[in-house]
C-alpha positions in Angstrom: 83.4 -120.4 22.2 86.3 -117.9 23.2 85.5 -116.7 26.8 85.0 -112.6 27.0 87.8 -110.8 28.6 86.7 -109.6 31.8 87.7 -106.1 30.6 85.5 -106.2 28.3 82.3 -106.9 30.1 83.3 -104.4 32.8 82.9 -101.8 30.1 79.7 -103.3 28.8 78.4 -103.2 32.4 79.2 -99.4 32.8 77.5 -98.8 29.3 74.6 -100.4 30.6 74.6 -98.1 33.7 74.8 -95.2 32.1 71.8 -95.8 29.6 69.8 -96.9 32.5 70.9 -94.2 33.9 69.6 -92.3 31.3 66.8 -93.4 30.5 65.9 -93.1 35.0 66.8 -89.5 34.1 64.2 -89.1 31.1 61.6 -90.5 33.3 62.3 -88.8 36.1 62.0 -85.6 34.1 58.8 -86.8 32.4 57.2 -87.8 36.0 58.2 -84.2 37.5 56.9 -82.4 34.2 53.5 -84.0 34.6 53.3 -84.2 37.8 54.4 -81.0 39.0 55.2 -78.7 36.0 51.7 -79.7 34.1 50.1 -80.9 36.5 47.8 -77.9 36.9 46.6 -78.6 33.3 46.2 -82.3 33.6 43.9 -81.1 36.7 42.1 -78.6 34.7 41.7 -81.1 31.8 39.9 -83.8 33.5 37.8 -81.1 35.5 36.5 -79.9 31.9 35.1 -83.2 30.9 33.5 -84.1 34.3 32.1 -80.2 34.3 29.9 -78.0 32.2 29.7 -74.2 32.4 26.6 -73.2 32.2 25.9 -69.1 32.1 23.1 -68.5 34.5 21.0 -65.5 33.2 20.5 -62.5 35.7 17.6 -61.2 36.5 16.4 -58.0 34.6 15.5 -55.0 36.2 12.5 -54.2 37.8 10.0 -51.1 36.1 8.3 -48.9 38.5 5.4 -46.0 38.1 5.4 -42.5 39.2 4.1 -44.0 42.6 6.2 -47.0 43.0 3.8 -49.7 41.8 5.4 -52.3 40.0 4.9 -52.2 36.2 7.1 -55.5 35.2 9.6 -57.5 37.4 10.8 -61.0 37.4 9.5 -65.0 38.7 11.2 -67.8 38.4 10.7 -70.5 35.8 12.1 -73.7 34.4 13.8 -73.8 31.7 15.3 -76.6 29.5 19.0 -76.9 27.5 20.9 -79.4 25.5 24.7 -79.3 25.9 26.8 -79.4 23.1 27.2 -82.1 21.0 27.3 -83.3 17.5 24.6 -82.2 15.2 23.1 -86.0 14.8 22.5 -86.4 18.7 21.2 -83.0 19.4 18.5 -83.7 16.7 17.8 -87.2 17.8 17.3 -85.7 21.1 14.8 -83.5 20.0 12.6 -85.4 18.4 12.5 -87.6 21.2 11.8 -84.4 23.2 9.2 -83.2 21.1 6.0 -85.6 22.6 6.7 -84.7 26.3 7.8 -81.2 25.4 5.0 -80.2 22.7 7.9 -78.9 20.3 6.3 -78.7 17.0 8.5 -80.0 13.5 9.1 -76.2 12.6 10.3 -75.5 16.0 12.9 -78.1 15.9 13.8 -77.2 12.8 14.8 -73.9 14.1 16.6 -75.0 17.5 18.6 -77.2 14.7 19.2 -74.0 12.4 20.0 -72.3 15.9 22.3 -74.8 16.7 24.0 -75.1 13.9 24.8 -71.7 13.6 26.9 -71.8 17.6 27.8 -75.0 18.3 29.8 -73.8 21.8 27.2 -72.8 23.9 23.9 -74.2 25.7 20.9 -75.0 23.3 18.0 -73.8 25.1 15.2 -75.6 24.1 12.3 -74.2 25.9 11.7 -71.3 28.3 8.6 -71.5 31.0 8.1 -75.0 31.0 4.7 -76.0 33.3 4.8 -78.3 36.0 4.0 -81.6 34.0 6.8 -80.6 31.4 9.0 -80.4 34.7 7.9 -83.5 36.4 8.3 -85.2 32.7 11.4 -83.7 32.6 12.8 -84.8 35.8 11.7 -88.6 35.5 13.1 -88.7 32.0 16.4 -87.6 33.3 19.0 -90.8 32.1 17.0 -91.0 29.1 18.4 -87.8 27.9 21.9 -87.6 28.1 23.4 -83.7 27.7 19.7 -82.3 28.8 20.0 -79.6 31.6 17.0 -78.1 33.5 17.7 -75.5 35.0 15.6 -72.0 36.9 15.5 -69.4 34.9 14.1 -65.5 35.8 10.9 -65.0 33.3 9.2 -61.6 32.9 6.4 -61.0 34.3 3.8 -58.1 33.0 1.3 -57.6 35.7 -0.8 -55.3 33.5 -1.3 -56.9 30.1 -2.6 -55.0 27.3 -2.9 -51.5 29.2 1.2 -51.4 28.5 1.7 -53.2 25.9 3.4 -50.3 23.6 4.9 -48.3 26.7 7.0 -51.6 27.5 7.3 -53.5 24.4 8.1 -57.0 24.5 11.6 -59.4 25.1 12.7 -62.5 23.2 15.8 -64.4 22.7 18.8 -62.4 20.9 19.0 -63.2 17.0 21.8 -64.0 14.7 21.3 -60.8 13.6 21.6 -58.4 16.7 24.5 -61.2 18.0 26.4 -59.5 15.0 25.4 -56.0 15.8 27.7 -53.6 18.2 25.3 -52.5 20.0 24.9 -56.4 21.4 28.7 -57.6 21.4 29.1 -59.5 24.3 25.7 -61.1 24.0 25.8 -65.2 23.5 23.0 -67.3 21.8 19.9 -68.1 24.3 20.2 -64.8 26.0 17.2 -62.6 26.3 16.8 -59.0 25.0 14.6 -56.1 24.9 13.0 -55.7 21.5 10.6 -52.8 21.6 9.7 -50.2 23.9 10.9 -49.4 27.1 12.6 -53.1 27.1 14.3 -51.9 23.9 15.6 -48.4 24.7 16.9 -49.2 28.0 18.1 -52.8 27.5 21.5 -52.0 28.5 20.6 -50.9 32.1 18.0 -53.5 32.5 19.6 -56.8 31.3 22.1 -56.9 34.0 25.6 -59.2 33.8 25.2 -63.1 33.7 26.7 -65.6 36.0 28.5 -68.9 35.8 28.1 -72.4 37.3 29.1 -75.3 36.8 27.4 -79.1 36.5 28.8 -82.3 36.6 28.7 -84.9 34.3 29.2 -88.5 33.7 31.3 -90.0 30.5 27.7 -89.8 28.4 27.3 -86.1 28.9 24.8 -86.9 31.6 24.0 -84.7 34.5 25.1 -86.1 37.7 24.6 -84.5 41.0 22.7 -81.3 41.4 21.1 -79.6 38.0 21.9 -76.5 40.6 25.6 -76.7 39.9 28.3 -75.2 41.9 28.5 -71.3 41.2 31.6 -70.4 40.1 30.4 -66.2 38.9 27.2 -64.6 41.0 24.9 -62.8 38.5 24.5 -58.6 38.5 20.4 -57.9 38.5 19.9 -54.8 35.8 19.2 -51.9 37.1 15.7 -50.4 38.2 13.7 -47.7 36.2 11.5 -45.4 37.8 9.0 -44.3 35.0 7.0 -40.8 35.0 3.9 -42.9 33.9 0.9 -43.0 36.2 -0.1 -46.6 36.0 -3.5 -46.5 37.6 -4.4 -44.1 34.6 -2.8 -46.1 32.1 -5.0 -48.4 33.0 -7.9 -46.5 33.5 -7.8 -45.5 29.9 -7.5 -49.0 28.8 -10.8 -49.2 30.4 -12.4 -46.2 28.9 -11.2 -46.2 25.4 -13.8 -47.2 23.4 -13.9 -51.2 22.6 -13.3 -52.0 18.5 -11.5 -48.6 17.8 -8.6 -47.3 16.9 -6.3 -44.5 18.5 -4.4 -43.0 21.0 -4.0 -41.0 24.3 -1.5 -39.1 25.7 -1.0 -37.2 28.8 2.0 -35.3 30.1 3.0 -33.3 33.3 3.6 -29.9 32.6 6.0 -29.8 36.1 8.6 -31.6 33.8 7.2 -33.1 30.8 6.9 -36.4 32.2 4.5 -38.8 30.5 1.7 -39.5 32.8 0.1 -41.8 29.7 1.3 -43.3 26.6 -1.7 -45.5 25.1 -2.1 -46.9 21.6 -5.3 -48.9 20.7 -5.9 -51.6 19.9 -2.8 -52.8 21.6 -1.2 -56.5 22.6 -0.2 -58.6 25.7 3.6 -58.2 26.1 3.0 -62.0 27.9 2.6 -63.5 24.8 5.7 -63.0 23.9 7.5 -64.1 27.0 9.2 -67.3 26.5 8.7 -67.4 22.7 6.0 -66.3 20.5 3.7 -69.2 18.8 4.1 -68.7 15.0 0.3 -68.5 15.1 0.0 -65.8 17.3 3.2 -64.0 15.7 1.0 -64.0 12.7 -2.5 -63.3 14.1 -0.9 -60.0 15.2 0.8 -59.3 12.1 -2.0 -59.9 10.0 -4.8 -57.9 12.0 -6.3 -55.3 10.1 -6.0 -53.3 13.0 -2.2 -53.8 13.4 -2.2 -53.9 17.0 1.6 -53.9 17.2 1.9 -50.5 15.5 2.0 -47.8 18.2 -0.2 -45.3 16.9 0.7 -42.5 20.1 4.0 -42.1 18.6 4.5 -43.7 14.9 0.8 -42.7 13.5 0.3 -39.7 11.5 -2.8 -38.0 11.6 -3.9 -34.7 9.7 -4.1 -32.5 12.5 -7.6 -30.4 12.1 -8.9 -27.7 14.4 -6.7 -28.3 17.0 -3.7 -26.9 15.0 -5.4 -24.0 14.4 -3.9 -22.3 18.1 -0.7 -22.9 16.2 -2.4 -20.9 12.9 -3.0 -18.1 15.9 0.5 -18.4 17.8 2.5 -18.0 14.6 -0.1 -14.6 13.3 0.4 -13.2 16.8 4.1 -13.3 16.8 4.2 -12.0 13.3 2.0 -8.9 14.4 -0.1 -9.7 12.0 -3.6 -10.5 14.3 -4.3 -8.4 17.4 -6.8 -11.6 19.5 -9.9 -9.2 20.0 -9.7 -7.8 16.6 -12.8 -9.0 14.5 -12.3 -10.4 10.9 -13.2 -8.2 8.2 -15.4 -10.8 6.8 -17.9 -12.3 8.7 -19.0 -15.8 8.2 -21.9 -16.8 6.7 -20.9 -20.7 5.8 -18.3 -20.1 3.1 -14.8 -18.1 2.1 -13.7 -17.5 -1.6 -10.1 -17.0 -1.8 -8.3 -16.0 -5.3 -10.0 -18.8 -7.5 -11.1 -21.4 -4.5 -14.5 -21.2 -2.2 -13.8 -23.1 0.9 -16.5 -23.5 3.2 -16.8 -23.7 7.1 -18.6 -26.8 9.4 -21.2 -24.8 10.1 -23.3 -23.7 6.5 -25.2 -21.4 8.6 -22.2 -19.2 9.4 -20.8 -17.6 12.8 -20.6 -14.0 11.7 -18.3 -11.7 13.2 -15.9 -13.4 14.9 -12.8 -12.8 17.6 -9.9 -15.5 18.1 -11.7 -16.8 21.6 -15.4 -16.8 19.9 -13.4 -18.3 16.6 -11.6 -20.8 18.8 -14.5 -21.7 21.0 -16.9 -22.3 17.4 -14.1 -23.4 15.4 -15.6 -21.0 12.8 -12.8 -21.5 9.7 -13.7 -18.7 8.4 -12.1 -16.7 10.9 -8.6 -18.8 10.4 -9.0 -18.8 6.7 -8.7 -15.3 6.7 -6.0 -15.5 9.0 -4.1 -17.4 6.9 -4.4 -15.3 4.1 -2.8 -12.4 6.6 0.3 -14.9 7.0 0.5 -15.7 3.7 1.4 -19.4 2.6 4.9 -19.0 2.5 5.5 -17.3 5.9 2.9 -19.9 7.6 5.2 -23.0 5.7 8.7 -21.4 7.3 6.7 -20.6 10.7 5.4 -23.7 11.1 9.0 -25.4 10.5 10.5 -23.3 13.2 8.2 -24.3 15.6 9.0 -27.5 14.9 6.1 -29.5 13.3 8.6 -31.2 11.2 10.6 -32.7 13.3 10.2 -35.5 16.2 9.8 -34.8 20.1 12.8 -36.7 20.9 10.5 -39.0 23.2 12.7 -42.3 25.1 11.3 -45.1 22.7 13.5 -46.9 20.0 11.3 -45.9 17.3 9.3 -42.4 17.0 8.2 -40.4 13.6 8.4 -37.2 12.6 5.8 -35.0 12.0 5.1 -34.3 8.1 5.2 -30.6 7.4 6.3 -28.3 4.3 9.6 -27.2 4.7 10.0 -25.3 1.8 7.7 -23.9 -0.9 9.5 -26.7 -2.9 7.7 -29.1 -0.9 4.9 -29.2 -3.4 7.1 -29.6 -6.4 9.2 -32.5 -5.1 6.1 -34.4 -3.6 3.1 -34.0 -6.2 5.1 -31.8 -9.2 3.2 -28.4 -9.2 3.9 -24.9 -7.8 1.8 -23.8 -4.8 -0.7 -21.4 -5.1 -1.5 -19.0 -2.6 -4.5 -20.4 -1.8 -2.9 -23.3 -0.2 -2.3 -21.6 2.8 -6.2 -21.9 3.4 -6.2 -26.0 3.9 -3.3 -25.8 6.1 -4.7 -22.7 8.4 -7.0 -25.2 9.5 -5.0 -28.5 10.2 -5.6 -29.8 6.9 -3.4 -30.3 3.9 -0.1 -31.9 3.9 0.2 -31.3 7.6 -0.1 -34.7 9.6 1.7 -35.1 13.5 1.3 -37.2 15.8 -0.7 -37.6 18.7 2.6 -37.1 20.7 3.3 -34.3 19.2 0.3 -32.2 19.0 0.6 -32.9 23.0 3.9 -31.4 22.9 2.6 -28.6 21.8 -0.4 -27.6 24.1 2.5 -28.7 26.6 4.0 -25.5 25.4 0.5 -23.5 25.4 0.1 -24.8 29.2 3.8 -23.6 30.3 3.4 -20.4 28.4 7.5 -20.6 27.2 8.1 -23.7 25.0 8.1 -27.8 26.0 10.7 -29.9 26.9 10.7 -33.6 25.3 8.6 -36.1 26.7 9.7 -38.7 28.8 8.9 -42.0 29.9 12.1 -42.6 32.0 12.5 -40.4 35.0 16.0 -38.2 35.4 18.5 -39.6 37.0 21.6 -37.4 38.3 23.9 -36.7 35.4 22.0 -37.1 32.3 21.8 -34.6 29.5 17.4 -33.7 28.9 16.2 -34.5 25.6 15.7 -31.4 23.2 13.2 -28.8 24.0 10.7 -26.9 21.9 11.1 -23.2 22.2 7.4 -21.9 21.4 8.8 -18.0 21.6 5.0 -16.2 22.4 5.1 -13.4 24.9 3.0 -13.8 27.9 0.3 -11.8 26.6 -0.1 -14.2 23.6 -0.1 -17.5 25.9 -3.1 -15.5 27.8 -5.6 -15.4 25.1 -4.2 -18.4 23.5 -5.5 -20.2 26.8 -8.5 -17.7 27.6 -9.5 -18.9 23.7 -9.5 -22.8 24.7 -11.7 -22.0 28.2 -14.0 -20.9 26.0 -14.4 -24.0 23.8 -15.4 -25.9 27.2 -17.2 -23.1 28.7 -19.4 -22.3 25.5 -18.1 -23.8 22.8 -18.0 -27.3 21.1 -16.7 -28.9 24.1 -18.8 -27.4 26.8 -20.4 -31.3 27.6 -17.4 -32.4 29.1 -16.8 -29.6 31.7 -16.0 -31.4 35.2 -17.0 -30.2 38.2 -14.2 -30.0 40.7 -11.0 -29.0 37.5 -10.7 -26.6 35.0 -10.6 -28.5 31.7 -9.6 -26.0 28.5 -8.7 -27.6 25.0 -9.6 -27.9 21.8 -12.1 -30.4 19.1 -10.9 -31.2 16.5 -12.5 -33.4 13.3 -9.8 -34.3 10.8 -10.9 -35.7 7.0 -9.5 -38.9 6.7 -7.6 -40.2 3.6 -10.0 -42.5 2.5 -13.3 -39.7 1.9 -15.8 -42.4 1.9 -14.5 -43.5 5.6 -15.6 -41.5 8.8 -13.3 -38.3 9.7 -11.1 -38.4 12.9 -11.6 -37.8 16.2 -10.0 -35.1 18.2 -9.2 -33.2 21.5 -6.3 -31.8 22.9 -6.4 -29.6 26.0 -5.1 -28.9 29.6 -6.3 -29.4 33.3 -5.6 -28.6 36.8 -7.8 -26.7 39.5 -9.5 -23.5 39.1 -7.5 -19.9 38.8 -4.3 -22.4 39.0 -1.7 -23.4 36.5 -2.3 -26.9 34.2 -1.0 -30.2 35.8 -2.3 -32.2 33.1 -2.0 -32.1 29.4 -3.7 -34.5 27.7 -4.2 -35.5 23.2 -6.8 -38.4 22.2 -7.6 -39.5 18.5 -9.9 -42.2 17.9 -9.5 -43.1 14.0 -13.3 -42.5 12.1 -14.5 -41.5 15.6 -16.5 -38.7 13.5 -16.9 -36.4 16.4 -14.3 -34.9 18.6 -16.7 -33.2 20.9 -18.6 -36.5 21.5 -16.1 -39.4 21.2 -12.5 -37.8 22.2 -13.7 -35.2 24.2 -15.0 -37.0 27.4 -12.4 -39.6 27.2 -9.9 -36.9 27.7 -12.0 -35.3 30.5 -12.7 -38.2 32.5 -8.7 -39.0 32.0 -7.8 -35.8 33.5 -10.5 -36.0 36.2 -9.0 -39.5 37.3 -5.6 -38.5 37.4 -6.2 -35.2 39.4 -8.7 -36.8 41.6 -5.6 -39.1 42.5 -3.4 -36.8 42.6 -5.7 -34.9 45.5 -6.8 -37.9 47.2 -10.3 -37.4 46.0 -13.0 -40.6 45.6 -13.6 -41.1 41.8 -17.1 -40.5 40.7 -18.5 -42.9 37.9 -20.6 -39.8 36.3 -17.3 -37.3 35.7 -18.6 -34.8 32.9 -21.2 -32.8 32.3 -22.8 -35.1 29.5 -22.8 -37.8 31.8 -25.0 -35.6 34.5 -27.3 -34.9 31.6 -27.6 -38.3 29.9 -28.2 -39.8 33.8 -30.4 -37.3 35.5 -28.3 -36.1 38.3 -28.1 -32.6 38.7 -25.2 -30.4 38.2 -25.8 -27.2 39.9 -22.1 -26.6 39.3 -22.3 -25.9 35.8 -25.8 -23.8 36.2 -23.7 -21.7 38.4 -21.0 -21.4 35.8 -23.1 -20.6 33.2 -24.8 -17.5 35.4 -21.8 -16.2 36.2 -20.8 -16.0 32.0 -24.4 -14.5 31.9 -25.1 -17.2 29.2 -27.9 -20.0 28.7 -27.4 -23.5 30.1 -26.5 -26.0 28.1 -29.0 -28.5 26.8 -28.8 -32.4 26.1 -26.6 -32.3 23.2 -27.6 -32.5 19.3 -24.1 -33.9 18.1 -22.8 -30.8 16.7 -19.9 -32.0 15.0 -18.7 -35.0 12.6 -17.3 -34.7 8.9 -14.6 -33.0 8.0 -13.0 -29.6 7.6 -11.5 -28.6 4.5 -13.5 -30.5 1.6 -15.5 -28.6 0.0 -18.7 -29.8 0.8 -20.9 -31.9 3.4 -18.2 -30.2 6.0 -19.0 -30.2 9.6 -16.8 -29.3 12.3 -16.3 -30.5 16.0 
């Protein structure tokens, strides 16, 4: 074998330098981009698989009363998640949750479906979990690789049922509102307002949600702390301070008769504030607080009673007598009734108008009537006749401007408007005839296609009691900067407001009310007995009125209904006067007395020398222990008696 020149193997040498060389260089370059120019995102990397985020919910805000009790707020409770992971293990790990966890099959179903639908974040499992579910938990721990427990803030509603359509309810966010704009930003698992107050201001209440984050091992496994290392400190939602009075709320819970249906309302006339919002029968905003049961979901749904519907502000209720100081208010500022004037025809149990008799509660008749004598015996008669004088076409666009169509603009996601003719076409589009004239006589009196809501109708004796119009009620109280809600303009002169309110002291000082006079305020309102739909089913109960001290302005305004409570003067009547004797005894300081009203002092024994003085002063005869003077219905022509 020829020897190689040693030329030649000096230039192979050097070639072999250089690609080592090279080939130093190339690694070089690849240590110092790893190292140095990535090695913030090699760092990063290997942090994400040994951490989780986890969002850490922030507390929501706490709702106050008109006196600073607490009405809902926040406790902490466990709660339990799975992280991420593929479809197969998540449900494995569920049904192995499922004995110590008491997750039924549909319920895991759904967390599946729930999972399946965002696979990037948290699946939280359960909410509120009690202390053997947490012990279970925490002694299972390896056994469940990706589980996180974790304290959560629940809701807490101190007074149950009393609030239950004043606050409404929260739950977990669904697909559906994640894909709304009101919610963008929200992420599966969070929780959310969905009626009520927790609805309408869920964007001051919820607050901004915090990061942490857990460590785990190569199996997803917690390791460490479940507390985490906060990366992100939550923002609590913002406080409300509500108008409501909550130890009346509560007190009309109490009062309201058991296993009926209807509604109270009270307002301040300072502002319009609502003092009382109550629907009956009504719900525990509790139940819903973690997750509803499907059986309880559809007890309440299916009860005949619907509990969840709020009857104060959604239910629609012919309006009967008490509408007819809007009958007066509208012929007064037309000119066409002077309030001491006497009808022409006197009332002897019956009217005949054109071609239809209508006939009045009372067979026996009232006579010769003026609006306060009218208003105080409810004598239709009297506002038949002035209906007639407005005429039914006047009376339809009257009753519009006032606003009777139209809702009160209250602070609750969901509110109805009042139904009312707009037009003369009204009857046309909705039943396919012409109006006669003699329609104006059923809706004179509250009847007819006139329904409002409880609400409403307090609304407007908010805007007898202030004499000028009513601004909308609210639940909320103002904060600095934000725009009121629309007001009602009434548009009566002074004079007008004067007998309008002169004519509803007479209904409690004489009239159909006069058993629920109290003896320290001056209570003034109206009865009211509305036909129901159904003719074979009791009428409705009502009363609307005012209250404050004597030879002083109103400081409570107050509506109840009780559905086929047949008698306003006996069922609605005393639960509106022991209402506003509660509140204004508060209000003074004063020691509430379990016998409030007149009736009460009767039915017990105890003597009332207040109203025997009362009476003397009127010159009249004292009131006796009642015959129930009222019941049935208004406008049918027959078997009609009035509150």
């Amino acid at each position: 074998m020829k020897p190689q020149h040693p030329n030649l193997r000096r230039v192979r040498a050097r070639g072999a330098l250089v690609i080592l060389g090279v080939l130093t260089l190339v690694l070089l370059a690849s240590f110092f981009r790893s190292q140095v120019v990535r090695g913030t995102a090699w760092a990063l990397q290997s942090e994400s698989n040994r951490l989780r985020v986890m969002p850490v919910p922030a507390p929501r805000g706490t709702i106050f009363d008109r006196y600073g009790e607490i009405i809902s707020d926040n406790v902490p409770s466990y709660s339990l998640s799975l992280f991420p992971a593929p479809v197969d293990s998540i449900a494995e790990s569920l049904h192995r949750l499922q004995p110590h966890l008491a997750l039924s099959d549909e319920r895991v179903e759904e967390l599946i479906g729930s999972f399946l639908s965002n696979r990037r974040f948290p699946l939280l499992v359960k909410s509120n979990l009690n202390e053997s579910e947490v012990a279970a938990m925490a002694e299972l721990r390896p056994e469940f690789p990706g589980a996180f427990l974790e304290t959560r803030p629940r809701r807490r509603y101190i007074h149950g049922p009393a609030l239950g359509h004043v606050l409404g309810y929260v739950g977990e966010v669904s697909q559906q509102e994640l894909e709304s704009p009101r919610f963008e930003g929200y992420e599966r698992g969070m929780i959310l307002g969905k009626d009520g107050l927790e609805r309408q201001y869920e964007e001051l209440l919820q607050g901004a949600q915090g990061i942490r984050y857990v460590e785990v091992d190569a199996l997803g496994r917690v390791v460490g702390s479940f507390e985490g290392h906060s990366a992100a400190p939550t923002i609590p939602g913002e406080d409300i301070h509500l108008h409501l009075d909550l130890g009346l709320q509560n007190y009309i819970h109490e009062i309201f008769p058991d296993s009926m249906r209807g509604a109270v309302v009270a307002l301040d006339p300072d502002d319009g504030g609502i003092l009382a919002l109550y629907s009956a029968p009504s719900y525990d905003p509790t139940d819903f607080v973690g997750g509803i049961s499907r059986q309880r979901w559809e007890e309440l749904n299916t009860d005949p009673d619907e509990p969840l519907f709020n009857r104060a502000v959604m239910g629609l209720y012919p309006p009967a007598s008490t509408w007819k100081l809007a009958t007066a208010a509208i012929a007064m500022d037309l000119g066409v009734l002077d309030p001491g004037e006497v009808m022409p025809v006197p009332c002897t149990g019956s009217f005949q108008f054109q071609n239809v008799r209508r006939r009045c509660w009372n067979p026996n008749g009232h006579g010769y009537q003026d609006l306060a004598g009218a208003v105080a015996q409810s004598c239709n008669v009297y506002f038949y006749q002035v209906g007639v004088r407005i005429g039914l076409e006047r009376l339809v666009h009257e009753g519009t401007r006032f606003g009777f169509g139209e809702p009160c603009g209250v602070d609750l996601p969901r509110e109805q408007s009042g139904r009312f003719p707009e037009s003369m076409d009204f009857w046309q589009r909705t039943w396919g005839y012409r109006a006669a004239e003699n329609e104006v006589l059923s809706l004179a009196i509250g009847q007819g296609p006139n329904d409002q809501t409880p609400l409403k109708m307090a609304q407007f004796y908010l805007a007898l009691a202030l004499g000028e119009g009513a601004p909308a009620p609210r639940l909320r109280r103002p904060v600095p900067g934000e725009e009121p809600g629309p007001a009602w303009s009434l548009d009566l002169g002074p004079e007008h407001v004067a007998e309008l309110q002169r004519s509803l002291r007479e209904v409690t000082a004489s009239g159909t009310a006069n058993l629920s006079t109290l003896e320290h305020w001056d209570l003034i309102g109206k009865t009211g007995t509305a036909q129901h739909r159904d003719l074979t089913r009791d009428p409705h109960a009502w009363f609307a009125g005012m209250a404050g001290p004597f030879g002083g302005a109103p400081e409570i305004v107050i509506v109840v209904i009780v559905e086929e409570g047949d008698s306003g003067s006996s069922v609605a009547a005393p639960i509106a006067a022991k209402a506003a004797d509660f509140h204004l005894r508060r209000k003074y300081g004063m020691e509430l007395d379990s016998i409030q009203t007149l009736r009460e002092h009767l039915e017990a024994g105890v003597p009332a020398p207040w109203a025997w003085e009362r009476q003397s002063a009127r010159n009249a005869p004292a009131p006796e222990a009642p015959d129930d003077d009222e019941g049935g219905t208004e406008s049918v022509p027959e078997g009609v008696r009035e509150p």
